[in-house]
C-alpha positions as a printed NumPy array, in Angstrom:
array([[  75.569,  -64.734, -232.086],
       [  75.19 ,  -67.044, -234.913],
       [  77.676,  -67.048, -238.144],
       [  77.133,  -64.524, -241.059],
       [  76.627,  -66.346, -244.191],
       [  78.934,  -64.95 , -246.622],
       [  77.322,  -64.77 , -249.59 ],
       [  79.304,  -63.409, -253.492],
       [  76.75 ,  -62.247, -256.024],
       [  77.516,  -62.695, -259.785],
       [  74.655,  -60.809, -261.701],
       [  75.101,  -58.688, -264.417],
       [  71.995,  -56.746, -264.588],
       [  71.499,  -54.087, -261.903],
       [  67.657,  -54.517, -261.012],
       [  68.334,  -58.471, -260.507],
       [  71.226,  -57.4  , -258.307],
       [  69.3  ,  -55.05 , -256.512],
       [  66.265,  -57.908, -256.159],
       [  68.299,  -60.324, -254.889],
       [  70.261,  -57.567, -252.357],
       [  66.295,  -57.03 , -251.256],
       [  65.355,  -60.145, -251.115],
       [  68.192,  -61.472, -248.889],
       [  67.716,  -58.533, -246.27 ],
       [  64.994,  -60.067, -244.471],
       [  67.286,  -62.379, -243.05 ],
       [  70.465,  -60.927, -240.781],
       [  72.115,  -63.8  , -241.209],
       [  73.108,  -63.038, -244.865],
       [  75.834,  -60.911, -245.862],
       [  76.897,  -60.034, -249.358],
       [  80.238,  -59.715, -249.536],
       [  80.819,  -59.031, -252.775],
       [  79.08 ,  -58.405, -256.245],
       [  80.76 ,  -59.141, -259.711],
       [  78.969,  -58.497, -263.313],
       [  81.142,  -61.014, -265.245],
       [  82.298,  -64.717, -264.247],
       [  86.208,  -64.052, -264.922],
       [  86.303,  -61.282, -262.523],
       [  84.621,  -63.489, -259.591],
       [  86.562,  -66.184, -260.205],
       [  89.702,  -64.266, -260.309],
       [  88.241,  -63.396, -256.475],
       [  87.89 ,  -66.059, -255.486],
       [  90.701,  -67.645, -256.478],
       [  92.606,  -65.858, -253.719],
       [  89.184,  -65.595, -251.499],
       [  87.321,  -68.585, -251.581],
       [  87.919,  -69.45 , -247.792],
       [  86.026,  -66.015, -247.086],
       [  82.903,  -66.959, -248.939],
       [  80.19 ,  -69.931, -248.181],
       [  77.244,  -69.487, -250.956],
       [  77.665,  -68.286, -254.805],
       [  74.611,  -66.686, -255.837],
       [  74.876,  -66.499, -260.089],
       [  73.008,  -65.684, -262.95 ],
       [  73.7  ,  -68.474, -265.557],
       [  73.753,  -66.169, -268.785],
       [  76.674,  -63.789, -267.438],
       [  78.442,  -61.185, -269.344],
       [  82.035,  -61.81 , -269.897],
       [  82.414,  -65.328, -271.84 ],
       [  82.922,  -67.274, -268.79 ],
       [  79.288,  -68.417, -267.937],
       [  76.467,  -70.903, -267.146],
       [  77.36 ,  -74.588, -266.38 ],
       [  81.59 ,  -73.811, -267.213],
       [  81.515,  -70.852, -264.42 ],
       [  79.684,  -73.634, -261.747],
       [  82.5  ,  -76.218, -262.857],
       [  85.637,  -73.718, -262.109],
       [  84.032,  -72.269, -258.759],
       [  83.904,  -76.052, -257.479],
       [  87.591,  -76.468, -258.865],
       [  88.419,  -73.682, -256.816],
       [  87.073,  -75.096, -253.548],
       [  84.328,  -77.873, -253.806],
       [  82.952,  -76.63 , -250.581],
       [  81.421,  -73.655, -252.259],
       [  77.882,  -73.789, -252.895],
       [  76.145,  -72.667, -255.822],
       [  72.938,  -71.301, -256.349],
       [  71.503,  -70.536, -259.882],
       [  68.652,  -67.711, -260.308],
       [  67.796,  -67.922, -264.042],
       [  64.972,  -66.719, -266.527],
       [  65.205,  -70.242, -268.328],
       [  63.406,  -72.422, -265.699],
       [  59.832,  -70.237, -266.38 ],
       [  58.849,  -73.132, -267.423],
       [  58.216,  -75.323, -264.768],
       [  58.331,  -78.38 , -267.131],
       [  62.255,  -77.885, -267.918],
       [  63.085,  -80.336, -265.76 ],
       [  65.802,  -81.859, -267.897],
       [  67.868,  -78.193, -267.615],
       [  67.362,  -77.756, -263.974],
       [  68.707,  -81.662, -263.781],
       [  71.936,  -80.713, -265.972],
       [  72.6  ,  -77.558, -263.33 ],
       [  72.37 ,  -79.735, -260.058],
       [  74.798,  -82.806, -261.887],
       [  77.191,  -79.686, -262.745],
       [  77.414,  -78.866, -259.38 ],
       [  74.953,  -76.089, -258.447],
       [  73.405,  -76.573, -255.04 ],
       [  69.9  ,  -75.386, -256.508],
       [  68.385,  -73.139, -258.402],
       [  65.891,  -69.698, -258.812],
       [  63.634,  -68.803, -261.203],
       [  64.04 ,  -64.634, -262.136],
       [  61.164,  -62.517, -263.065],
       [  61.634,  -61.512, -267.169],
       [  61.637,  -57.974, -266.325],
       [  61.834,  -55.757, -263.075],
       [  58.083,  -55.293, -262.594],
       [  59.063,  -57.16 , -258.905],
       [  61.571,  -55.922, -256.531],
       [  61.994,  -59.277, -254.95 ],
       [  63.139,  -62.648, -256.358],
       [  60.529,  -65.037, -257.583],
       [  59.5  ,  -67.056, -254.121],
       [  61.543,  -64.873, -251.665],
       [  60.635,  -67.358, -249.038],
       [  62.213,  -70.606, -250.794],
       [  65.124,  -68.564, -252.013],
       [  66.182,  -67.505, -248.619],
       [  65.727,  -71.115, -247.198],
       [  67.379,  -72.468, -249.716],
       [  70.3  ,  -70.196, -248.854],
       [  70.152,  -71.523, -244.968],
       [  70.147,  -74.658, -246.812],
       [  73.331,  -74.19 , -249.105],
       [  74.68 ,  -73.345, -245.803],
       [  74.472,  -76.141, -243.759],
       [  75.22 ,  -78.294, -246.803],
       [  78.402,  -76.26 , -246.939],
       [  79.409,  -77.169, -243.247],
       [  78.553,  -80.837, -243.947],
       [  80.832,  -80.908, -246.747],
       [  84.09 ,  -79.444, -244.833],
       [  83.248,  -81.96 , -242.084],
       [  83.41 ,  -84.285, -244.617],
       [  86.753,  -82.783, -245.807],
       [  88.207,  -83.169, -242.379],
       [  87.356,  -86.183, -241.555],
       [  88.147,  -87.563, -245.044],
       [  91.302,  -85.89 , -244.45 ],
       [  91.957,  -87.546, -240.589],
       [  90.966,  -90.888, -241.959],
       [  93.275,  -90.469, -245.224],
       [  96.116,  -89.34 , -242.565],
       [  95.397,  -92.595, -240.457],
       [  95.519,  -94.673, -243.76 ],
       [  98.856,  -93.559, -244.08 ],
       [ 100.257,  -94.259, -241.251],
       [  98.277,  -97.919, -241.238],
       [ 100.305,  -98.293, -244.822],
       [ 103.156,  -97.403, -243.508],
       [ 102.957,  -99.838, -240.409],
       [ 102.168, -102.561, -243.058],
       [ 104.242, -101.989, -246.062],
       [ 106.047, -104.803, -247.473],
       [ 109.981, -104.269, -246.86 ],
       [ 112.383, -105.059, -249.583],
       [ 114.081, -103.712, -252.314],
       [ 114.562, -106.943, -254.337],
       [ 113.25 , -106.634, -257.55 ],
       [ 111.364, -109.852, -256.583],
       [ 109.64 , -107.856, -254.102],
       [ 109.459, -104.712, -255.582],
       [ 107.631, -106.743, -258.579],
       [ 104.843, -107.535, -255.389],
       [ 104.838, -103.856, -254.628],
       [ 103.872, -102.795, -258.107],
       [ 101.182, -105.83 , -258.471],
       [  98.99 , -104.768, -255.594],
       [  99.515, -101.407, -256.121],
       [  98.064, -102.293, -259.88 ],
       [  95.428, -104.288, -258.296],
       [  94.314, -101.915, -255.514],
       [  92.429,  -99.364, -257.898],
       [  90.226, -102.216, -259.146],
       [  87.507, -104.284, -256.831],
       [  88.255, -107.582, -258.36 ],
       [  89.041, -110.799, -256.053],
       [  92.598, -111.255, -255.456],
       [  93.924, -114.819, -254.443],
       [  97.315, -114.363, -252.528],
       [  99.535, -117.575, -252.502],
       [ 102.963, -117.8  , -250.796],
       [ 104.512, -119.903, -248.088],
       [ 104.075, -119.646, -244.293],
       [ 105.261, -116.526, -242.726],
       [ 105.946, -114.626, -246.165],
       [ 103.531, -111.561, -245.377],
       [ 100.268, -112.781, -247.562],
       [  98.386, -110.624, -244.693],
       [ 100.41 , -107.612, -245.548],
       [  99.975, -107.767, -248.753],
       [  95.819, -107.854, -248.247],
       [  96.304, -104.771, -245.863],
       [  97.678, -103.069, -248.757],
       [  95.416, -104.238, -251.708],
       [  92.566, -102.507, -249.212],
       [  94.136,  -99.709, -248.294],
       [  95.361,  -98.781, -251.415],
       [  91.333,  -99.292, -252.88 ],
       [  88.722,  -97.267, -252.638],
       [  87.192,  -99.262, -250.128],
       [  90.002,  -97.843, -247.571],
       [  87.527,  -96.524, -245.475],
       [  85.331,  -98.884, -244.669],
       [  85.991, -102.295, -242.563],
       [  88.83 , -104.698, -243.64 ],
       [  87.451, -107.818, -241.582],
       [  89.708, -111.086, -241.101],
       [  87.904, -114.388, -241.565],
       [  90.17 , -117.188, -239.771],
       [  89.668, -120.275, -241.629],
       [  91.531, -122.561, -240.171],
       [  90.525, -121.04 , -236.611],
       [  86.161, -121.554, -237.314],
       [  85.405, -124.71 , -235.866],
       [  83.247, -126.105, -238.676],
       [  79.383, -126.331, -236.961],
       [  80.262, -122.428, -236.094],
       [  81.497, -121.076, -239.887],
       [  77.697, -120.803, -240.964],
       [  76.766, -118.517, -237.92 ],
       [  80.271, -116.703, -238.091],
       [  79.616, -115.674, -241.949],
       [  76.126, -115.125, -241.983],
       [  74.947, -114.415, -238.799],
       [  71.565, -115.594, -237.248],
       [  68.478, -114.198, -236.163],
       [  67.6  , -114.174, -232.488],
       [  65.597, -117.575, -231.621],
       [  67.379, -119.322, -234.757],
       [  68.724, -121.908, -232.441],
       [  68.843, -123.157, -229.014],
       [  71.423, -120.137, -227.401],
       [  70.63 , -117.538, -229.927],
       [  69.253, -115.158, -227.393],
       [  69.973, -112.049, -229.641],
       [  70.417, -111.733, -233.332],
       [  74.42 , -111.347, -234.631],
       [  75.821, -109.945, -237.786],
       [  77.984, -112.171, -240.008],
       [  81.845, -111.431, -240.807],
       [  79.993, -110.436, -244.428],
       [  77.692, -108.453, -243.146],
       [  80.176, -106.255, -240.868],
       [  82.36 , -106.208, -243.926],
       [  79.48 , -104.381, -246.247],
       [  80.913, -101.574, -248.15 ],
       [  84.99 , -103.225, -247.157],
       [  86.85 , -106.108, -247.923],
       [  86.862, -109.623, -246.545],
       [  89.804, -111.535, -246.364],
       [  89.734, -115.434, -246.045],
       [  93.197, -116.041, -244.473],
       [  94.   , -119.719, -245.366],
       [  91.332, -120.658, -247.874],
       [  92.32 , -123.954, -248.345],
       [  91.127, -124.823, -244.903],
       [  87.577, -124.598, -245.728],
       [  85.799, -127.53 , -245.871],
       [  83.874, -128.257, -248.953],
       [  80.418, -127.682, -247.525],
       [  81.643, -124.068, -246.416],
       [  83.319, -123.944, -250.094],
       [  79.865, -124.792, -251.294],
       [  78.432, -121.552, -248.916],
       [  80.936, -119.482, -250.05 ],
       [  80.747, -120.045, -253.819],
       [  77.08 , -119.027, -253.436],
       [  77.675, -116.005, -252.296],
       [  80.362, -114.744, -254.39 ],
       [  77.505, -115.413, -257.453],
       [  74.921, -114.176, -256.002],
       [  75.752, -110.783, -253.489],
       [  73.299, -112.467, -250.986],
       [  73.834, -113.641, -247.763],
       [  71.263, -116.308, -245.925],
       [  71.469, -115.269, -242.115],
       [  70.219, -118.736, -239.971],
       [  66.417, -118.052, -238.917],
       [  65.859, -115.612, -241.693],
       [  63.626, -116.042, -245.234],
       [  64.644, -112.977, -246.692],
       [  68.246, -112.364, -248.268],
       [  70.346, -109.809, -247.251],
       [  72.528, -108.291, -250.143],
       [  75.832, -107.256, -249.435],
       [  78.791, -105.303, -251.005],
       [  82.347, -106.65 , -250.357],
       [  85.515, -107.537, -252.528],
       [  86.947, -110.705, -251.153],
       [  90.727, -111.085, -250.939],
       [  91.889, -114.63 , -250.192],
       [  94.918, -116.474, -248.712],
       [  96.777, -119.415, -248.652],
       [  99.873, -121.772, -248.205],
       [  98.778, -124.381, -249.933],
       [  98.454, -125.418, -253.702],
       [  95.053, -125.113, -254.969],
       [  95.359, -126.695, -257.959],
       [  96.523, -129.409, -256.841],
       [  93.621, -129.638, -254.272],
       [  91.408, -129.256, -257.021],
       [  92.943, -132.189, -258.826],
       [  92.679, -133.952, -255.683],
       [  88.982, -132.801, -255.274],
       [  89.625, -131.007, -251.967],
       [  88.756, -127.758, -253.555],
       [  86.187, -126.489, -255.582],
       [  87.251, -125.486, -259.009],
       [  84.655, -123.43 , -259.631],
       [  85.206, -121.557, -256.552],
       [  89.002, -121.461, -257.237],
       [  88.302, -119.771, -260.573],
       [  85.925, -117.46 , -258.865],
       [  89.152, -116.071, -255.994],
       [  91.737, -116.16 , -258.641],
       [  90.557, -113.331, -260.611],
       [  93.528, -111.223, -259.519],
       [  96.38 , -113.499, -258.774],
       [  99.227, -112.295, -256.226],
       [ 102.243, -114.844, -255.569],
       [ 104.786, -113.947, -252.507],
       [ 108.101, -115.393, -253.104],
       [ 109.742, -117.154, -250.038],
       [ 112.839, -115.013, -248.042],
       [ 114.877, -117.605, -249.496],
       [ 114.249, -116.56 , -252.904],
       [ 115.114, -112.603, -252.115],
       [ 117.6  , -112.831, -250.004],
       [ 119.052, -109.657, -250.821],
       [ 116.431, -108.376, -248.62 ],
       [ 117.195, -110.567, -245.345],
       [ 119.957, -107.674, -244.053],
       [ 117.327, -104.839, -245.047],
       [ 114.17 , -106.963, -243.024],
       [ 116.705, -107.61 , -239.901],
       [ 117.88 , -104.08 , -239.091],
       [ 114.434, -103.466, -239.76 ],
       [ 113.155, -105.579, -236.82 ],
       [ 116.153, -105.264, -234.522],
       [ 115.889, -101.237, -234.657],
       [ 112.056, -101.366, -234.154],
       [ 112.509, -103.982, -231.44 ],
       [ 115.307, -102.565, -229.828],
       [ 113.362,  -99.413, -228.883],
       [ 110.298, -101.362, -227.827],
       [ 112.842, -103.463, -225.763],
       [ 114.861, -100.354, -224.701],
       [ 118.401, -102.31 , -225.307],
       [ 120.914, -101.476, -228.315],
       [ 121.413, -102.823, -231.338],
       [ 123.813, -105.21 , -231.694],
       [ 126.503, -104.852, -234.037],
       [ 126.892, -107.58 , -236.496],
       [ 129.937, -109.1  , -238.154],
       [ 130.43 , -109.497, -241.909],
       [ 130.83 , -113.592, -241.196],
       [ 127.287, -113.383, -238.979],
       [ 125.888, -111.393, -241.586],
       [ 126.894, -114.173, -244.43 ],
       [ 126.055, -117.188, -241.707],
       [ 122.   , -115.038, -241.877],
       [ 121.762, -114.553, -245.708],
       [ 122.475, -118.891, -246.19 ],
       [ 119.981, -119.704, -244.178],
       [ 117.109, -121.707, -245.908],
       [ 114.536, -119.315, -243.267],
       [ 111.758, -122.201, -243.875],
       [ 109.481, -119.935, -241.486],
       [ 110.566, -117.224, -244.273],
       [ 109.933, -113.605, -242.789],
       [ 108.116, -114.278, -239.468],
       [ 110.799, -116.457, -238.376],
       [ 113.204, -114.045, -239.17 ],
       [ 111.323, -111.691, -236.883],
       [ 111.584, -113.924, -234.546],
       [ 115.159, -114.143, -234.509],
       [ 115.904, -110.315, -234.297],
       [ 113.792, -110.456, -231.053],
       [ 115.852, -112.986, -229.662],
       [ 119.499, -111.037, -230.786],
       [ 118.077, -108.479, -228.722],
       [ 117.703, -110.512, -225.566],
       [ 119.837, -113.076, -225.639],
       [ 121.235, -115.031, -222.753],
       [ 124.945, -114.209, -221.643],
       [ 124.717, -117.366, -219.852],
       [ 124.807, -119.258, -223.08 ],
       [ 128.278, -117.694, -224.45 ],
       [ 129.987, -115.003, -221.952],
       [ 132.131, -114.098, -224.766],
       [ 130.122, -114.288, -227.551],
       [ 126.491, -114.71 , -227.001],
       [ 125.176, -113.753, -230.289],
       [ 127.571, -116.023, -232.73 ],
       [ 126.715, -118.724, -230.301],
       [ 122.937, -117.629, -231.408],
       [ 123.671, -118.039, -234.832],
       [ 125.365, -121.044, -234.714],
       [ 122.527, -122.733, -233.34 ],
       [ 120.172, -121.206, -235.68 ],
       [ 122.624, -122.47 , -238.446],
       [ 122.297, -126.134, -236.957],
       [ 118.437, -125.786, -237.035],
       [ 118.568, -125.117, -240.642],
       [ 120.723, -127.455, -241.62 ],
       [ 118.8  , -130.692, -242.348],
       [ 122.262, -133.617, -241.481],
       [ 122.969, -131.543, -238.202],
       [ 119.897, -131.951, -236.988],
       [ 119.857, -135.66 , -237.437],
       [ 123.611, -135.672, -236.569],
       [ 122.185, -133.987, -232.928],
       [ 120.612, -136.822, -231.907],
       [ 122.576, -139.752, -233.992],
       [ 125.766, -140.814, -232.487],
       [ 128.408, -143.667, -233.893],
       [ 129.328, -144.302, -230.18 ],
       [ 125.614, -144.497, -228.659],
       [ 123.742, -146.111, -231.699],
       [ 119.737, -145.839, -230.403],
       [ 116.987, -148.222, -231.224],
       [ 114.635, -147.904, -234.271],
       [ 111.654, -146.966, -231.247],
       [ 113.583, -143.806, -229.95 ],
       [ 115.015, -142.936, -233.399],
       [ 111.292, -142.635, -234.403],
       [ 110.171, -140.955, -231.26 ],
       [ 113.06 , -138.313, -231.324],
       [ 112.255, -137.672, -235.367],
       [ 108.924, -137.066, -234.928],
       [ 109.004, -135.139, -231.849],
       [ 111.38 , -132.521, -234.14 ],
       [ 109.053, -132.831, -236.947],
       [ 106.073, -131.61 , -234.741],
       [ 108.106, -129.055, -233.003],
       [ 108.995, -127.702, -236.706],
       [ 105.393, -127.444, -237.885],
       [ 104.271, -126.115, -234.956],
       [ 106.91 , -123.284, -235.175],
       [ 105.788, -122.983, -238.533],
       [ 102.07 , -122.354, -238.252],
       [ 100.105, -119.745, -236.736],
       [  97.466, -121.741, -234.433],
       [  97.282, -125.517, -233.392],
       [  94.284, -125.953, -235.754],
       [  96.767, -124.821, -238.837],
       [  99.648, -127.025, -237.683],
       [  97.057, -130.265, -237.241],
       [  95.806, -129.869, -240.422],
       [  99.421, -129.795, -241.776],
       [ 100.197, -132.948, -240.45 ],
       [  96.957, -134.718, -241.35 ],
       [  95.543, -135.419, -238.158],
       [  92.691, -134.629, -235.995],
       [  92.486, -131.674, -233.502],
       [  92.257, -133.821, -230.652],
       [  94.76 , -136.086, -231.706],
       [  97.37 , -133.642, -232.244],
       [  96.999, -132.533, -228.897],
       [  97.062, -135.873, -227.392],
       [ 100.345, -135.848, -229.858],
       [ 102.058, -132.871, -228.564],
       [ 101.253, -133.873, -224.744],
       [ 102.87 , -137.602, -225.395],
       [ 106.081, -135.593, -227.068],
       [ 106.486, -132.986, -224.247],
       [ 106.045, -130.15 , -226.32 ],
       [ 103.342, -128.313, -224.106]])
């Protein structure tokens, strides 16, 4: 058995009531529930009975002050689900199109014309008026779909958010907080700069989430990870038969991102022919897909990333300015751990109580001296290696200290950071070495440093200024692999 439409008639004159009453008869499906002569009293009604009703059916000049586009306007406050239709004397003529316009933007569903007089006793077109009742209907359903699922999504934003916040109570941080907070109501680019390991992805997670772009994609564009023939393709896509291999046609990173945001992690990575590519696009809204004439607009705000200055990579000419001045619209600047350390005891129980239960141990107490030995750390790998260490409180070795495995931990950790013990580790006054191992031994710490300190080979090649294929050669020759 299908679903009554509930329908509540506001009409102040009895032979329109009645016409309407007739007129809505010939379908079963239609129920009027009930019929008010002013717009206060319905809306009084509905204010404690709006779940019960689907369709409004109103006559725009009502008695009772509260009428015409102002009584559409408080039944949507009420519950925007409602739909509205208007049966009115002033759309006789069929040429008022700018009125009927003004009742659809105020929120009416649509609208009826009334006969002047009750010469009829059925609305003007019964047939359109009752299908346009099915019609308010279904739109009605649509919209509480919509309702839910905005509701599941907004629900799963949250939790996303709260997976992803930035944790801290520094006012260093806190200052962070409040930028992208600022700058995630507007659709401006945002250039994030900060070191290594500070949480620039983080903070783009929130500048989307936080927009009004939250539900569509957030897509991650790798720049240091693209090997350079394959950034075109990656960005733009291709067309199938655009090149030997291209057996099927792809979407570009931009293209999946239509309607989201694009984030460029490590921008300063880009070579200047992608620079070049990307400027282009950020003018123009158009992407060139490989194989394909036409241009393909495309809506996306772009939110970029890096660890590197890009001034003075402009100065340098290794980055466009133009294209600098184009990302830095919104500027967002992470401070390093080391300058908020106030928040290294908040970030650590963070991580050991979140690791501990994914690890299923306890969490290990720590002493006021441990505590003190954490916050003087330099933490060059900032929050991600501090991450890192809480995992390894969690599990490490008794074999290294039976008594005290966790100071002996720290004190370790404290040697790594400290610049003359680590030279002092492999420098002794009793076993001088030669110049050959001293520079073997030096760089072979260097390499393991960067390396510990960037997020993919690619990253940590580029760091130290060599080739891809070098660096590996590098790292085999140091036994690092």
């Amino acid at each position: 058995m299908r679903k009554k439409i509930k329908i509540l008639l506001i009409e102040d004159e009895s032979f329109d009531a009645l016409r309407v009453q007739k007129t809505l008869a010939y379908s079963d499906e239609n129920e009027i529930v009930k019929i008010f002569s002013d717009g206060k009293t319905a809306v009084e009604f509905l204010n404690e009975n709006h779940n019960e009703i689907d369709i409004v059916i109103m006559d725009f000049q009502i008695a009772g002050g509260l009428m015409g586009k102002d009584l559409i306007k408080k039944i949507k406050e009420i519950n925007i689900c409602l739909q509205i239709i208007v049966i009115t004397k002033m759309t006789l003529n069929i040429n008022d199109y700018d009125f009927a316009q003004k009742l659809l933007d105020s929120g009416a569903f649509w609208y009826c014309t009334k006969f002047p007089n009750d010469i009829k006793e059925l609305i003007y077109q019964p047939t359109d008026f009752i299908i346009s009742v099915k019609n308010a209907f279904e739109k009605k359903k649509l919209v509480e779909a919509q309702q839910k699922s905005n509701t599941k999504f907004s629900n799963e934003i949250e939790k996303i958010l709260d997976a992803n916040k930035l944790l801290g109570d520094s006012s260093e941080i806190n200052k962070v907080k409040k930028i992208i907070s600022h700058y995630g109501q507007s659709d401006g680019n945002v250039l994030i700069e900060g070191e290594s390991g500070t949480g620039k992805e983080l903070a783009a997670i929130n500048l989307h989430y936080l927009s009004k772009r939250k539900f569509d994609n957030f897509v991650t564009v790798n720049c240091a990870g693209i090997p350079k023939d394959l950034l075109e393709s990656e960005l733009f896509g291709f067309e199938k038969g655009a090149f030997t291999g291209a057996d099927k046609a792809k979407k570009g990173l931009l293209e999946i991102a239509d309607g989201g945001t694009v984030f460029f992690d490590e921008i300063g990575e880009l070579t200047l022919s992608a620079q070049v590519k990307l400027l282009r696009f950020l003018e123009s809204g158009d992407i060139e897909k490989i194989g394909r004439q036409k241009r393909i607009s495309v809506d996306v705000r772009v939110i970029a990333a890096t660890n590197r200055d890009l001034l003075n990579m402009t100065d340098a000419g290794e980055f466009r300015e133009d294209l600098f001045f184009r990302l830095n619209v919104f500027p967002v600047k992470i401070p390093p751990l080391r300058e908020r350390r106030s928040d290294i005891v908040i970030l650590l129980k963070h991580f050991l109580g979140k690791y501990a239960k994914e690890f299923n141990v306890e969490v290990p107490q720590l002493s006021r001296e441990q505590i003190h030995k954490l916050n003087s750390l330099e933490w060059k790998g900032n929050v991600r290696e501090l991450r890192s260490v809480a995992q390894r409180m969690l599990l490490v070795p008794l074999s290294e200290d039976e008594n005290d495995p966790l100071s002996f931990m720290l004190e370790n950790l404290t040697s790594r950071n400290n610049p003359s013990t680590n030279l002092n580790s492999f420098i002794a006054v009793d076993e001088i070495i030669s110049l050959k191992d001293f520079r073997q031994k030096s760089v072979k710490e260097y390499v393991r440093f960067v390396r510990k300190n960037s997020s993919t080979d690619i990253e940590a090649a580029t760091k130290l200024g060599i080739s891809a294929s070098n660096y590996s050669r590098l790292v085999s020759t140091l036994e690092l692999k």
